[in-house]
C-alpha positions as CSV (number, residue, x, y, z in Angstrom):
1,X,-20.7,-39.1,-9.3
2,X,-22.0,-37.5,-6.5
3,X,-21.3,-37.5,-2.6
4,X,-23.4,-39.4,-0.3
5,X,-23.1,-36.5,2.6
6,X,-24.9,-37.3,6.1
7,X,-22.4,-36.2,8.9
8,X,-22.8,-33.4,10.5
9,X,-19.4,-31.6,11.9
10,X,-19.1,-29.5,15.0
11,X,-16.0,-27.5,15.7
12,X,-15.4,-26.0,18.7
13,X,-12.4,-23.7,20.2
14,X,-9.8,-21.1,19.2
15,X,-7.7,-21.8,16.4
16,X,-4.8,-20.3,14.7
17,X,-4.0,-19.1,11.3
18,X,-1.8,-22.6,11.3
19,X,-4.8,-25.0,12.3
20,X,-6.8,-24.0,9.0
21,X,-5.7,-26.5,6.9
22,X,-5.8,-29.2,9.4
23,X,-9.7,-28.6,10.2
24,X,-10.2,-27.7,6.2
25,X,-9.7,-31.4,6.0
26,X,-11.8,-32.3,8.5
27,X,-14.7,-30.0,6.8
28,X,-13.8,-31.3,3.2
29,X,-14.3,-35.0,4.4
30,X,-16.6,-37.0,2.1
31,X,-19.1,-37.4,4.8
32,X,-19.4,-34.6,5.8
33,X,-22.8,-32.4,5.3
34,X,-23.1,-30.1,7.5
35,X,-20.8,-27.9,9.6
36,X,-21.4,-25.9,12.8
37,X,-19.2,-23.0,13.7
38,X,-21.1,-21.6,15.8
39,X,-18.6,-22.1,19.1
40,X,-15.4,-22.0,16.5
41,X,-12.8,-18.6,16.6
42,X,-9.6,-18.0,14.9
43,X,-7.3,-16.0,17.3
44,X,-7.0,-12.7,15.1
45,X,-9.4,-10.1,14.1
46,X,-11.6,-10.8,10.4
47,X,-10.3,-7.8,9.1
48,X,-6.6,-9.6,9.7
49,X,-7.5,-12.3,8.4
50,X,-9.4,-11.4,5.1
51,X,-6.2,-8.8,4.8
52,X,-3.8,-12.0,4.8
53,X,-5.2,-13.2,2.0
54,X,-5.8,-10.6,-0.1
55,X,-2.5,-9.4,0.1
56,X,-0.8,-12.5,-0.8
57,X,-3.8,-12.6,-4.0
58,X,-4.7,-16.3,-2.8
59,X,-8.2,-17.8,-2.0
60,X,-9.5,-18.7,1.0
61,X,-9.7,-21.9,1.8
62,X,-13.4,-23.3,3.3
63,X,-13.2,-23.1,6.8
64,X,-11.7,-19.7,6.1
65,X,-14.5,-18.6,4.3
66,X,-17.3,-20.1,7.2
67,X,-15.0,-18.3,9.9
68,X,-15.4,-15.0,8.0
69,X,-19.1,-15.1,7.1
70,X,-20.0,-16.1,10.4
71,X,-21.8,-12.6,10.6
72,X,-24.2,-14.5,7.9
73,X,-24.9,-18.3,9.1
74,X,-23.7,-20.1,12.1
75,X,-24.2,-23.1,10.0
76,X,-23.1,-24.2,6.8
77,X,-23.8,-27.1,4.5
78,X,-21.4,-28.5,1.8
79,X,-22.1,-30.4,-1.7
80,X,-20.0,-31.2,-4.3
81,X,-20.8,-27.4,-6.0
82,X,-21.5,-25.3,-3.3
83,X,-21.0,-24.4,0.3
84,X,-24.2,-22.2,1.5
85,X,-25.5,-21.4,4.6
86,X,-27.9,-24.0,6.1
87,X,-31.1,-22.1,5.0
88,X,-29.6,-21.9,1.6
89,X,-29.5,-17.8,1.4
90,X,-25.8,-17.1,1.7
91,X,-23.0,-18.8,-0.7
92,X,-19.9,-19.0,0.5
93,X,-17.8,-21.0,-1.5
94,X,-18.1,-22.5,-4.9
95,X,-15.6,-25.5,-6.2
96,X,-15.8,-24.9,-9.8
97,X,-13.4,-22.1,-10.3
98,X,-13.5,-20.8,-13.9
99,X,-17.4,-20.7,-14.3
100,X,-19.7,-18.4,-12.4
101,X,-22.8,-20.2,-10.9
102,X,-25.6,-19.8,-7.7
103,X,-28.1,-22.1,-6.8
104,X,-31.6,-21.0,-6.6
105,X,-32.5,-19.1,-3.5
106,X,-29.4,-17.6,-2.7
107,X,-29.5,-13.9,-1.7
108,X,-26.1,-12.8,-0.3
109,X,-22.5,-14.0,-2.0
110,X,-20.6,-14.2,1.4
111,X,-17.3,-12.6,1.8
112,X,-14.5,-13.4,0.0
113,X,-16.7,-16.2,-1.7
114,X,-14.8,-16.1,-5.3
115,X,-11.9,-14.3,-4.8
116,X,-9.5,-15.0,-7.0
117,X,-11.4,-17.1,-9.3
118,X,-10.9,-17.4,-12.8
119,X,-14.1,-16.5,-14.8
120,X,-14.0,-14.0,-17.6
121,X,-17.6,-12.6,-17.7
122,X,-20.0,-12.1,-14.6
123,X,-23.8,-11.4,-14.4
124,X,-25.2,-11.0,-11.0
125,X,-28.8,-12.4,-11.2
126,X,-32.0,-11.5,-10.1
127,X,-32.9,-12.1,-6.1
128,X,-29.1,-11.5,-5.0
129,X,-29.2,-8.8,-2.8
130,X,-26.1,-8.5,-0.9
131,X,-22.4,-8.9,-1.9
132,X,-19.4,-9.3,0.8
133,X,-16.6,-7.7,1.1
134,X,-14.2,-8.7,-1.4
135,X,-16.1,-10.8,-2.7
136,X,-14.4,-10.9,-6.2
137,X,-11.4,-9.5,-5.2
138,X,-8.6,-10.2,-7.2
139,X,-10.6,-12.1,-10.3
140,X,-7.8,-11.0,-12.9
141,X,-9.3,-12.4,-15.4
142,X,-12.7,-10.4,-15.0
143,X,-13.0,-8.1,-17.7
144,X,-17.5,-8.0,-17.7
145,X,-19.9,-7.2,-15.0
146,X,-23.6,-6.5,-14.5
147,X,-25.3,-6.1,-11.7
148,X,-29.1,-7.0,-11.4
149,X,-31.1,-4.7,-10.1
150,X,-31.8,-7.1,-6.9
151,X,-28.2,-5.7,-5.6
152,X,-28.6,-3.1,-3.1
153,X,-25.5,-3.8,-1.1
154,X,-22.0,-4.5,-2.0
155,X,-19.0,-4.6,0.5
156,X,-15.5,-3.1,0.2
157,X,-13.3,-3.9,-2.4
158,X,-15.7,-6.5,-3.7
159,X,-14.0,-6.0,-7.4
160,X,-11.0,-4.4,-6.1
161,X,-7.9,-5.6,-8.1
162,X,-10.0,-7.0,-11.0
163,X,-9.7,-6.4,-15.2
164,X,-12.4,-4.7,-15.1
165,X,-13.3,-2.9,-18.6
166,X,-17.1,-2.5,-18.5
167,X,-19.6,-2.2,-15.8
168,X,-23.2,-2.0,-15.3
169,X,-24.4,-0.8,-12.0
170,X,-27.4,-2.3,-10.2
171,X,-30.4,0.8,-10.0
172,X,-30.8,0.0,-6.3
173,X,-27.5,0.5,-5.2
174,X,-27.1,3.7,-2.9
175,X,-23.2,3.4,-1.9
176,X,-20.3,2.5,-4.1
177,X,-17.9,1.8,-1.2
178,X,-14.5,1.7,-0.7
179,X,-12.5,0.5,-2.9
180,X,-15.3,-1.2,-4.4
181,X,-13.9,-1.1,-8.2
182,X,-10.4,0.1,-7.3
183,X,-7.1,-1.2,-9.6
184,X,-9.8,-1.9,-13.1
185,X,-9.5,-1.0,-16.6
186,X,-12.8,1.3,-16.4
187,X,-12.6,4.2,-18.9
188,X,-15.8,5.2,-18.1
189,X,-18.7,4.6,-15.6
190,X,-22.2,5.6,-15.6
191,X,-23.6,6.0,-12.3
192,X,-27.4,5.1,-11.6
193,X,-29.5,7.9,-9.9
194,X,-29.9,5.9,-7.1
195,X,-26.5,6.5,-5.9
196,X,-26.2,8.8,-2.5
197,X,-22.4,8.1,-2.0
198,X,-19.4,7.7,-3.2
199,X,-16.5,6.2,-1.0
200,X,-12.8,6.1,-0.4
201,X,-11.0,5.0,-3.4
202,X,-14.2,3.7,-4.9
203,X,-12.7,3.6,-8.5
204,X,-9.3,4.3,-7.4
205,X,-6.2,3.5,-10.2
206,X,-8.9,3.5,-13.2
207,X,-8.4,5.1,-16.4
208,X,-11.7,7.0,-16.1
209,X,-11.1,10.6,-17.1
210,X,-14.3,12.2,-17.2
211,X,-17.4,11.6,-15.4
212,X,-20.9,13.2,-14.7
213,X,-22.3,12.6,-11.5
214,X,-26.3,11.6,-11.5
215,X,-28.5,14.0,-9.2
216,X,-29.0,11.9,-6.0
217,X,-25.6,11.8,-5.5
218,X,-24.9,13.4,-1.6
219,X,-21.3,12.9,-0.7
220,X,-17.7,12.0,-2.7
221,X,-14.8,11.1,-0.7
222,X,-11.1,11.1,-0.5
223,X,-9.6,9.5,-4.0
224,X,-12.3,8.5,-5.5
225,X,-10.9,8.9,-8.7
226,X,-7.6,9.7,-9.8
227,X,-6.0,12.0,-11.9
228,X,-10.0,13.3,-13.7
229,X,-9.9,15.7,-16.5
230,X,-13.5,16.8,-16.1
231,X,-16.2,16.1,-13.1
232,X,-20.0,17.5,-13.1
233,X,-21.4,17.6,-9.6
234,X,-25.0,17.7,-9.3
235,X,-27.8,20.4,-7.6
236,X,-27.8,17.2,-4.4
237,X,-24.0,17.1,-3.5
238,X,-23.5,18.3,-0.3
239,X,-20.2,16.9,0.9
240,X,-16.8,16.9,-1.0
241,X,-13.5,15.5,-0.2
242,X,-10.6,18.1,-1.0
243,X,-8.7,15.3,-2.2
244,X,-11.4,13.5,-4.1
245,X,-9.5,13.3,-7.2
246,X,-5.7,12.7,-6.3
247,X,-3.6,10.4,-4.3
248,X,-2.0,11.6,-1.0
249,X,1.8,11.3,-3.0
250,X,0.9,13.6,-5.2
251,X,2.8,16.7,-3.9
252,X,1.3,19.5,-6.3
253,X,-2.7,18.7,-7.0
254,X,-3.1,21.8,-8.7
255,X,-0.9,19.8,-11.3
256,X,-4.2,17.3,-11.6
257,X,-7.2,19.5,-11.0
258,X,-10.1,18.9,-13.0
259,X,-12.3,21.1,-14.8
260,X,-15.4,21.0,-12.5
261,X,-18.9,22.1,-13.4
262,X,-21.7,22.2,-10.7
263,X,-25.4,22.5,-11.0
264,X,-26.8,26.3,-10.5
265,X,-29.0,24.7,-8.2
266,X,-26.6,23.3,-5.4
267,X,-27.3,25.8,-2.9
268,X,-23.4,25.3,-1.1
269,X,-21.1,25.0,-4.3
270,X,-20.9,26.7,-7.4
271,X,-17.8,26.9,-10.4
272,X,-16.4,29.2,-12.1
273,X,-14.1,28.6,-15.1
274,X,-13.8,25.4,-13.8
275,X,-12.7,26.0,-10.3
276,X,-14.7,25.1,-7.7
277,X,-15.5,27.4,-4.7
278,X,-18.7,27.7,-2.1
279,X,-21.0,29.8,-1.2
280,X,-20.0,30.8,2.1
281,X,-16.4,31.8,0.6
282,X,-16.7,32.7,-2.9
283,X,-13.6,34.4,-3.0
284,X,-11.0,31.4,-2.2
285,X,-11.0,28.2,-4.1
286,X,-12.6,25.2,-2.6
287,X,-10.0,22.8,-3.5
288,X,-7.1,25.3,-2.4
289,X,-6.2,25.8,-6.3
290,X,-7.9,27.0,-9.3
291,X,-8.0,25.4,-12.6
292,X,-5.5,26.0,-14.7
293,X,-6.0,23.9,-17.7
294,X,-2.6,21.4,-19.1
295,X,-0.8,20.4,-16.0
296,X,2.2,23.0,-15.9
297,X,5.6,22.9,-14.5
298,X,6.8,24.7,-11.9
299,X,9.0,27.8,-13.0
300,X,12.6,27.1,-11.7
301,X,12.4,30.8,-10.8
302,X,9.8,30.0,-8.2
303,X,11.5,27.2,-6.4
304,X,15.0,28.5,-5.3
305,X,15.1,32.3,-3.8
306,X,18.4,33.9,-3.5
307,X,17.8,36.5,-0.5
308,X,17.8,39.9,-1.6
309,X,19.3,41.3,1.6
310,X,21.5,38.4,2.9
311,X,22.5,38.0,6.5
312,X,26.6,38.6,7.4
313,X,27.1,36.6,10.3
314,X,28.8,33.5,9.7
315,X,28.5,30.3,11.5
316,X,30.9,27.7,11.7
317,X,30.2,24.1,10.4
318,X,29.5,22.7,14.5
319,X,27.4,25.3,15.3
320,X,25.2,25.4,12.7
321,X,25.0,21.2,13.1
322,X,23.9,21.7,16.6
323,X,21.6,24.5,15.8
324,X,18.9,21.7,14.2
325,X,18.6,18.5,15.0
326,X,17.8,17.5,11.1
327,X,21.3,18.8,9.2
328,X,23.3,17.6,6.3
329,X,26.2,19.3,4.9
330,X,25.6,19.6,1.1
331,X,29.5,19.4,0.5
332,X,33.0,18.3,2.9
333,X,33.2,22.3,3.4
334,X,30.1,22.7,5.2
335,X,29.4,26.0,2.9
336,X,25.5,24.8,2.4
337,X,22.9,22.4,4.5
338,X,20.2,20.6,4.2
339,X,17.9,21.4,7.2
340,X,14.4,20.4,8.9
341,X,12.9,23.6,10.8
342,X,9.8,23.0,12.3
343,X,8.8,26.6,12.4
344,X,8.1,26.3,8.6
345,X,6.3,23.4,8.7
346,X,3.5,25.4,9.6
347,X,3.8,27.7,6.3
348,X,5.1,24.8,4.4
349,X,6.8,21.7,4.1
350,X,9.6,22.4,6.6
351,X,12.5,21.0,4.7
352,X,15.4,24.3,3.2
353,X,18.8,24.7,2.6
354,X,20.6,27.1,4.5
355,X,24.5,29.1,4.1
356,X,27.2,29.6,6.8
357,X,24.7,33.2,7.8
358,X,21.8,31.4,8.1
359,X,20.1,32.7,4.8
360,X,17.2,30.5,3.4
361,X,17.2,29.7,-0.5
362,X,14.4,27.5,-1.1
363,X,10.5,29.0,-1.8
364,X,9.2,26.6,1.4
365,X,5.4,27.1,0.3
366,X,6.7,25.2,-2.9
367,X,9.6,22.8,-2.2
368,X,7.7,19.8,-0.3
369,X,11.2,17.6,-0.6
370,X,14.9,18.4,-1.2
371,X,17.7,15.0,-1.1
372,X,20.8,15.6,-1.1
373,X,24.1,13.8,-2.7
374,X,26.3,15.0,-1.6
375,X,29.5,16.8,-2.9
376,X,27.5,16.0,-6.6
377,X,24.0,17.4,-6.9
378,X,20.6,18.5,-5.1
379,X,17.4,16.7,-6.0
380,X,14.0,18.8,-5.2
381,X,10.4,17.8,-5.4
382,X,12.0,14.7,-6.9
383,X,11.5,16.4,-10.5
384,X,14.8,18.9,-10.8
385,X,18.4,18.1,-9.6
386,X,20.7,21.6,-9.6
387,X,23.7,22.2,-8.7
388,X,25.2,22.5,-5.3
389,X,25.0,26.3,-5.2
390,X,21.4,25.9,-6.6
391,X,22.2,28.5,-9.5
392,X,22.6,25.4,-12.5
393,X,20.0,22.7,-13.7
394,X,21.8,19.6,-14.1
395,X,19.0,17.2,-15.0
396,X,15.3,17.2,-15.2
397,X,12.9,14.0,-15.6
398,X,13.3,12.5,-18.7
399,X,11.9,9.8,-21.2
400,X,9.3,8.7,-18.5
401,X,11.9,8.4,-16.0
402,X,11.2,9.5,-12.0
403,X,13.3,10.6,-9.8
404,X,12.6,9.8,-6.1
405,X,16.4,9.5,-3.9
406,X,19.8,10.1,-4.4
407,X,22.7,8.8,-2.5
408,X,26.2,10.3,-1.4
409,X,27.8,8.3,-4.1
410,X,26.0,10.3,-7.3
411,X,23.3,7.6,-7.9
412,X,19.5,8.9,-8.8
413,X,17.2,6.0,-7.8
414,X,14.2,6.4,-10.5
415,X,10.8,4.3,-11.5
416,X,9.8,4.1,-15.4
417,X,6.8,2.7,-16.4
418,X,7.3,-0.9,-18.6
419,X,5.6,-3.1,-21.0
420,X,4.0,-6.4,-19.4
421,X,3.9,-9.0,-21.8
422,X,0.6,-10.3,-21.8
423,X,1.6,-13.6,-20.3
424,X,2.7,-12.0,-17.1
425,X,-0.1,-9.3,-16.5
426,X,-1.0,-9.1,-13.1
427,X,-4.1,-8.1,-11.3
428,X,-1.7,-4.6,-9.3
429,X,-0.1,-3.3,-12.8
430,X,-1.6,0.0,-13.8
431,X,-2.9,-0.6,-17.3
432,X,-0.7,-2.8,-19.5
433,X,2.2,-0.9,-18.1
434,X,4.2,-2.3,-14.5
435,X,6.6,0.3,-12.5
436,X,9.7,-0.4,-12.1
437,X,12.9,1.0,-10.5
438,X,16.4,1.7,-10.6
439,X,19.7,3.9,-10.9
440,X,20.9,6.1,-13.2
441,X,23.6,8.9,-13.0
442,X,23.7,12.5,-13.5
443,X,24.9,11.6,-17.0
444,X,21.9,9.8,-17.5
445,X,23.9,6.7,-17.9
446,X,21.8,3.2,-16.1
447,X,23.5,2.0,-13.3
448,X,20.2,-0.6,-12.0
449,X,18.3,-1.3,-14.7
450,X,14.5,-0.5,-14.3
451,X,13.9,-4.2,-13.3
452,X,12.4,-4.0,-9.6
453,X,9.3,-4.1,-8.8
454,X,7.6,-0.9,-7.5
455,X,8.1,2.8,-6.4
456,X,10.9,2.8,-4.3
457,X,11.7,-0.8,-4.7
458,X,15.1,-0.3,-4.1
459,X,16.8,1.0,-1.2
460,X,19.9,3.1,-0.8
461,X,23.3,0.7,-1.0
462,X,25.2,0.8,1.9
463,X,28.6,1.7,2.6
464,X,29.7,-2.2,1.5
465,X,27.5,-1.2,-2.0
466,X,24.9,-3.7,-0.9
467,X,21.3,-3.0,-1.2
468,X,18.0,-4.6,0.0
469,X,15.2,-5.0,-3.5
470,X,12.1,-5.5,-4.5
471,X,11.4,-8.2,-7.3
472,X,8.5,-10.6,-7.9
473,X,6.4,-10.0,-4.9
474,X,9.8,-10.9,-3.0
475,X,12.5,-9.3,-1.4
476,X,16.6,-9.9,-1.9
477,X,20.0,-8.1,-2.0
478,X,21.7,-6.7,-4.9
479,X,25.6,-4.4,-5.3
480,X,25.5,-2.2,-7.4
481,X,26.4,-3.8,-10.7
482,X,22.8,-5.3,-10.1
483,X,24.3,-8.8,-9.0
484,X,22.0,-10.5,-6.4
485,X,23.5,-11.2,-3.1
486,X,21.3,-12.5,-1.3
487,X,18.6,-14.3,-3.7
488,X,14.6,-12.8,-3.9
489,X,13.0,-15.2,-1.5
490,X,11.7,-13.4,1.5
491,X,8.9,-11.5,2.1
492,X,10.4,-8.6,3.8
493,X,14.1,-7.6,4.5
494,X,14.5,-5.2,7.6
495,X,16.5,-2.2,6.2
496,X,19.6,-4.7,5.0
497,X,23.0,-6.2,7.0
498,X,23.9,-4.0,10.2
499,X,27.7,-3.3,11.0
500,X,28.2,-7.4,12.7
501,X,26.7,-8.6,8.9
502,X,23.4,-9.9,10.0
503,X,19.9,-8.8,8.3
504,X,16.2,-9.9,9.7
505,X,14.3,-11.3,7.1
506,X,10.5,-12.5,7.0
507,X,9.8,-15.8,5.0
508,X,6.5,-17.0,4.5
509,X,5.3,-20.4,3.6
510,X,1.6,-21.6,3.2
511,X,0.5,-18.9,5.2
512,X,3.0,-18.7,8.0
513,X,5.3,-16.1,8.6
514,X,8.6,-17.1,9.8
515,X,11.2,-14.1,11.7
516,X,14.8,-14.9,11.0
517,X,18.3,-13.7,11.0
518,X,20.8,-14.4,8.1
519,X,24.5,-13.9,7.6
520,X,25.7,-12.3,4.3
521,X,25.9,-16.6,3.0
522,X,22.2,-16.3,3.2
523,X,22.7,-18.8,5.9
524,X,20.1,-18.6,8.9
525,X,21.6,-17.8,12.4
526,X,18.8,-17.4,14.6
527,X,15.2,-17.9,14.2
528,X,12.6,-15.5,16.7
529,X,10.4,-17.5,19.3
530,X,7.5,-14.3,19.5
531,X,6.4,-12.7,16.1
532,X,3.9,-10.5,18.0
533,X,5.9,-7.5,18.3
534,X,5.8,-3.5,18.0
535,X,8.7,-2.1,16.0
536,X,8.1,1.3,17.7
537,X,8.3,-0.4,21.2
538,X,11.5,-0.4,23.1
539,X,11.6,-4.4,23.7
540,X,13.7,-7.6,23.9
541,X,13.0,-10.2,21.3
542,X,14.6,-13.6,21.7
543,X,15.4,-16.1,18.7
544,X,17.4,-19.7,19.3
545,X,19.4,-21.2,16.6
546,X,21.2,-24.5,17.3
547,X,19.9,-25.1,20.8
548,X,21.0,-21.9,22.0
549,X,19.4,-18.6,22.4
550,X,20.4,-15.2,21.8
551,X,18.6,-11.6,21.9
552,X,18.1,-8.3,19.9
553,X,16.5,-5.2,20.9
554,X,13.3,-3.8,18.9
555,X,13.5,-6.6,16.2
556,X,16.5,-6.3,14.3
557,X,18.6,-4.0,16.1
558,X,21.4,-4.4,18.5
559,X,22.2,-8.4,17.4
560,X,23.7,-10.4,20.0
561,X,25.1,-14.4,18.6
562,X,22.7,-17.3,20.2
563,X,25.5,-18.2,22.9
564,X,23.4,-18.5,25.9
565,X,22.0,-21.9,27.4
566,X,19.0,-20.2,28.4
567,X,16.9,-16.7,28.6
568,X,14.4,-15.6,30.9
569,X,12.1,-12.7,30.0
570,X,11.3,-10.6,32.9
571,X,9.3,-8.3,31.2
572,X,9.3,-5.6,28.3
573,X,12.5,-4.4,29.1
574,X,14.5,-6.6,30.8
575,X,15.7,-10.0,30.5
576,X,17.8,-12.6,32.3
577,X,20.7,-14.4,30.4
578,X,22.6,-17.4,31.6
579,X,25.6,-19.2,29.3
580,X,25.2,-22.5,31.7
581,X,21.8,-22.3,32.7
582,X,22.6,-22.0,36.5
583,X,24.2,-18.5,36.7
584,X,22.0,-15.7,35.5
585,X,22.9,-12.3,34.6
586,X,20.5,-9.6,35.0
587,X,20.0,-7.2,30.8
588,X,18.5,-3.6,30.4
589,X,17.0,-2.4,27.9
């Protein structure tokens, strides 16, 4: 039974990202027909917002969804099926969640309008000519799309994060934007002719392989793709990202090159045996590598060099520490060190290990990162852990295991790839596989099961053997027999307990954020008043627990117990504290 809908609803003001669901009632009222934003704002930026709710994968709610089309309609108008714009050309909102439906006359699908909806199957029809951004984001369950030829515009990520096995491009479409089709199932896409470009992360985290670009197609940018076997560019492509087909944490991109074949008629880029160079330089490699074919290894051989004609002046142990300001003994004798030198960063990656003379034993052009546990093992380029004199191989990756830290205490923090049972496949996993991380020893022995969510999902334990981790979208505390300490139930975890026991934690509810401090009971001893703050700014921050206030510096650092009766901010960097409320005593940053 339908809604008799005559009201019309005009809101006015600034709001915050708490008053949504308050006036999202007031819009969703039975009477209601018709609502007028137009003198409406939300006090953060669209981009924020949207960002909000795509990261925690939830939809928008309505007055969400009018606040961030606003760039389409001033005016909206609600029925039981639909919420368009009042001339009946942009949808915004639809309340049936598992079908896919638009009323006649519609021409854009507004931003956000179905993200994470439930439909299976999607056919664009005839006479829609715009998408929004994000418009589908996050439909998991998406696994078919085609797009009419109406389409000629589509915003950013508007199938970002779908299931996406099989799409059919509109012929009018001229830029697959950014992450437009990023985090999918595509093994293959065929590109219409009308395509000009091609943007960041456009099918980013696919399983697409091999592709042939169409003539028409002008510019590709930065990841793209990822991780292409095989790429044809066309006689029209005139501009090419150097890192069009790898992620920025890949450290070797020779290792992923693709075999690339260009037109004979592009008049700045040509191939050769796969590799790509230009015109203007045929004699160095476009990309900075040439192709290779199979992704090799690096020879051992070329990593560590043992100088042939090794300095004989011998440091001791403070002044080779004071000599750089980034320096780690490799062992309790201070015979080798990990150091930082920022005169080969410019010929490298900057990071070497050095002897009591001075002499340098890592290839720096090659070794991008070198961790250190020390008095056990050296881990480079997160692949190879040797011995502390750097002549033995201790352990290499193994059965899909990665390396990426080791701590003083012998432990290798690794990531595997795992199963996800189809019941608990999630719109992020790559493929039917999840990453996951861990510890293992140098005996290959599990210390952390690969149970936590992510690449570097768990941080280094502490000298107490407690450790902040990653699990189910939430964050917690583990020691290192894996029991949890504090339970996964916060959104973020500040680096872990500082020396007086107390962590900063985020929690998030319904939307809101809320900035606490706990104690190592997981009980809360002081809450933060201001959330708008700079972690790189040297500020005060006060939080009040029980009635009484306290203060930290930059966040979570420098803790101080809520014992005062009152605080006075006098500004960034300096406060006024008072433990009756009459006296006051005058803080410094």
């Amino acid at each position: 039974m339908s809604t008799q809908r005559t009201e019309t609803l005009v809101l006015k003001g600034q709001i915050t990202r708490d008053d949504l669901e308050r006036f999202n009632d007031m819009v969703l009222q039975g009477n209601v027909k018709i609502v007028d934003v137009s003198d409406l704002s939300i006090d953060l930026p669209d981009d924020d917002l949207a960002f909000d709710y795509l990261e925690d994968e939830c939809e928008p709610n309505v007055i969400a969804k009018m606040l961030l089309n606003k760039c389409f309609s001033q005016q909206f108008t609600i029925n039981d099926d639909y919420v368009l714009s009042v001339d009946g050309k942009v949808l915004v909102n639809s309340f049936n969640k598992n079908a896919f439906s638009v009323p006649e006359g519609v021409e854009i699908i507004g931003n956000l309008a179905f993200c994470c909806y439930g439909f299976d199957k999607l056919t664009i029809p005839d006479g829609i000519k715009q998408i929004g951004y994000a418009a589908f984001h996050a439909c998991d369950k998406l696994t078919d799309l085609i797009l009419s030829d109406s389409v000629e515009q589509i915003g950013e990520t508007a199938f970002g994060n779908c299931g996406l096995k099989q799409v059919q491009l509109s012929r009018n479409l001229t830029i697959v934007p950014a992450g437009c089709f990023e985090y999918n199932y595509l093994d293959e896409i065929t590109l219409p002719s009308s395509i000009k470009s091609i943007e960041y992360e456009a099918f980013h985290c696919n399983h697409i392989d091999s592709v042939r670009l169409p003539e028409g197609v002008e510019s590709i940018d930065s990841e793209a793709f990822e991780y292409l076997d095989f790429i044809y560019f066309p006689s029209t492509m005139r501009h090419i990202a150097k890192d069009f087909y790898y992620e920025d944490c890949v450290s070797s991109p020779d290792e992923h090159i693709p075999f690339i074949e260009v037109s004979a008629d592009n008049p700045i880029f040509f191939s050769e045996e796969g590799t790509l160079y230009t015109r203007d330089n045929p004699d160095e490699p476009y990309l900075g590598y040439k192709y290779v074919g199979e992704k090799e290894e690096f020879e051992d051989a070329r990593w560590i060099i043992f100088p042939e004609n090794p300095k004989a002046k011998e440091y001791s142990r403070e002044e080779i520490m004071a000599m750089y300001k980034y320096c780690i003994p490799l062992n309790d004798e201070g015979t080798m060190f990990r150091i930082y030198d920022k005169k080969l960063s410019s010929n490298g990656y900057g990071y070497n290990i050095i002897d009591r003379c001075l002499n340098y034993y890592l290839n720096e052009k090659l070794v991008d990162n070198v961790d250190v546990s020390k008095n056990h093992f050296v881990l480079l380029n997160r692949k190879v852990i040797y011995s502390l004199d750097l002549k033995t191989v201790l352990l290499r990756e193994f059965d899909d295991y990665r390396f990426f830290d080791c701590d003083d205490d012998g432990r290798i923090y690794v990531t595997k790839y795992v199963p996800v049972p189809k019941e608990r496949l999630r719109i992020h996993y790559y493929m039917d596989t999840t990453l996951r991380a861990g510890c293992i020893n140098i005996n290959k022995e599990v210390l952390i099961p690969c149970i936590y969510d992510g690449f570097k999902a768990i941080g280094k334990f502490n000298e107490e053997g407690i450790a902040v981790a990653h699990k189910g979208s939430k964050y917690g505390m583990i020691d290192t027999h894996g029991n949890i300490i504090i339970p996964f139930d916060y959104h973020y975890i500040h680096y872990g307990f500082d020396k007086n026991g107390i962590a900063f934690v985020v929690k998030q509810s319904k939307g809101k954020s809320t900035y606490m401090y706990i104690n190592k009971k997981n009980e809360i001893v002081g809450t933060l008043l201001d959330f708008h703050f700079n972690w790189a700014k040297h500020e005060f921050f006060i939080y009040t627990h029980n009635g009484k206030y306290g203060y930290a510096k930059t966040g979570a650092l420098h803790y101080s117990a809520p014992i005062y009766q009152d605080i006075r901010t006098i500004d960034d960097t300096t406060i006024e504290v008072s433990l009756d409320g009459i006296h006051y005593e005058t803080i410094t940053y």
